[in-house]
N, C-alpha and C positions, 0 to 999 in steps of 0.2 A: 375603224370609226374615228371621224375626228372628235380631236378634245372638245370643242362645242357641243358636238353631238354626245359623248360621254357623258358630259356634266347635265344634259338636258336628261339623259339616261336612268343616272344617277339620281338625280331630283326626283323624277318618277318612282324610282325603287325607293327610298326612303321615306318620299311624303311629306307631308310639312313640315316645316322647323327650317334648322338654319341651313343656306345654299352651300352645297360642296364648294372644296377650293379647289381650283386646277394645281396641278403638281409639274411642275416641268425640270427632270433633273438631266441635267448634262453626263456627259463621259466622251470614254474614244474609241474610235474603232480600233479594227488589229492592223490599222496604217499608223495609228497614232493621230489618228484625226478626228478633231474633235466634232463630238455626234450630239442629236435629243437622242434620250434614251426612255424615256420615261414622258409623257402628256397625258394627264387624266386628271378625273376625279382623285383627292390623297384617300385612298382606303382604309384609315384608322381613324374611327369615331368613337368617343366616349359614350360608355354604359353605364355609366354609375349614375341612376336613378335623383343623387342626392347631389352633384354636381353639373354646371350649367352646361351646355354642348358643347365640346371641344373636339379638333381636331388634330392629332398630332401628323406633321408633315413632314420630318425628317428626324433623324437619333445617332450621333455619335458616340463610342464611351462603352461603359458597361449595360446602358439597357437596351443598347441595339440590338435589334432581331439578327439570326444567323441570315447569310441568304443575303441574295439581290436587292432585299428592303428591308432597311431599318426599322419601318416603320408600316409591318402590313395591317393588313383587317383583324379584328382581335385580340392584339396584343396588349397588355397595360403595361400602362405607364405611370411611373412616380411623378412629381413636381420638378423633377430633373434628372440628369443622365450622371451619374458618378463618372469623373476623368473624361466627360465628355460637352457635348451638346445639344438640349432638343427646343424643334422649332413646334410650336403650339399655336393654333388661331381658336380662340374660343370667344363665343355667342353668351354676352353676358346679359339675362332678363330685366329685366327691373326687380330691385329689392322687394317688394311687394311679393313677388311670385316663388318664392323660397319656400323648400319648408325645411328651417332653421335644424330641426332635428335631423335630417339625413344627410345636410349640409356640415354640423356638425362631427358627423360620424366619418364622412367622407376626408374632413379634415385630420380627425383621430387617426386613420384607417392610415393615412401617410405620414402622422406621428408630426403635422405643424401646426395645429392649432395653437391659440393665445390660450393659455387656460386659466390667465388671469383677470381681470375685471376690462375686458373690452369693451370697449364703447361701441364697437357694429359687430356684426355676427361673420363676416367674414375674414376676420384678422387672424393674420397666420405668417409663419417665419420660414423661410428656409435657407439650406447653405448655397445660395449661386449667384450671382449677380445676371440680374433680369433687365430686359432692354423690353420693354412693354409699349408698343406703339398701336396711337388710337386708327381702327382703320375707319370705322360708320359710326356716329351716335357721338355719345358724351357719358363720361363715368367721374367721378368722383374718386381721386387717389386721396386711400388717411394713413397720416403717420400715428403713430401715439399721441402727438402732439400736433397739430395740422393738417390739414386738407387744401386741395386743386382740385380744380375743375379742369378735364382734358376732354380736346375733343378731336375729329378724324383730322390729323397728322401730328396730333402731339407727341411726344416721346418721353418717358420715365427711365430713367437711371435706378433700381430697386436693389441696391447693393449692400443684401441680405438683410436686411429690417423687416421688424415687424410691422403688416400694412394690408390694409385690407382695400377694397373695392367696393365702391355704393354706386346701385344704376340710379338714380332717383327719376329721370327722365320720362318713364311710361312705354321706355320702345326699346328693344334691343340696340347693345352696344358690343360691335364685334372686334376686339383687339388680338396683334399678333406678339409674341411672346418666345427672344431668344436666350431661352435658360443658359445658364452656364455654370456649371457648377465650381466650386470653391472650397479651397481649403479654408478649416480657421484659423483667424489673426492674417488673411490673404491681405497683400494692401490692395484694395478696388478704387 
């Protein structure tokens, strides 16, 4: 099956919501030359109920899967890969479409929520420096102190602050997301 045909596949078995990504990972053959190895739909979508639709598409580090794929059907994932790297494309709704309390929990559940007087409900910290690039739509990045408006091809530098994400738009905002994880006192 070609990757078109996969991803039309794909759509079908899933149903509405947000379009799989194509995954195209490289390698070598046993000449040493270099092959696709990999064209599809990426097979690891988020479950969590309280969390917007994501899809994790590659994991270096400690939360890589054993095996040919880092990142199969299944597996969860934290907000980052200890000593590693993971690539995320997640479907952000419009604020309106939350429900604050599982969103909460889901924050809890990975130990980043703000649990102090936040101004938006999705503020949250971790340790990794994030390269957040807007791919469809337009989001609103908040620091503690400040907000941007991004929209498809901006890029954020998120070097480890606390900062959340407002869709205020009315329409999905699909950005892609290369975690990296970080020591603390790292210079980023």
């Amino acid at each position: 099956m070609n990757s078109e045909a996969s991803i039309h596949a794909e759509k079908a078995r899933t149903g509405p919501g947000p379009r799989p990504v194509r995954r195209i990972v490289t390698g070598e053959n046993a000449q040493g030359r270099s092959i696709f190895v990999l064209d599809g739909p990426a097979p690891n979508h988020t479950t969590d109920p309280g969390s917007p639709p994501a899809q994790v598409i590659w994991v270096t580090g400690e939360a890589a899967a054993p095996g040919p794929d880092p990142a199969p059907a299944g597996k969860e994932f934290g907000f980052h890969s200890k000593g590693g790297s993971l690539l995320r494309v997640v479907d952000f709704p419009p604020d309106d479409s939350y429900d604050q309390k599982q969103l909460a929990r889901f924050l809890d559940d990975h130990g980043v929520r703000d649990e102090g007087s936040a101004r938006h409900f999705w503020f949250h910290k971790t340790q990794s420096i994030d390269y957040a690039i807007v791919l469809e739509g337009e989001i609103h990045a908040l620091m503690d102190e400040g907000e941007t408006l991004m929209r498809a091809g901006d890029i954020l530098i998120q070097r480890a602050t606390n900062h959340s994400w407002s869709n205020r738009s009315g329409k999905p905002c699909r950005m892609a997301f290369v975690l990296l994880d970080v020591e603390p006192g790292a210079r980023l």
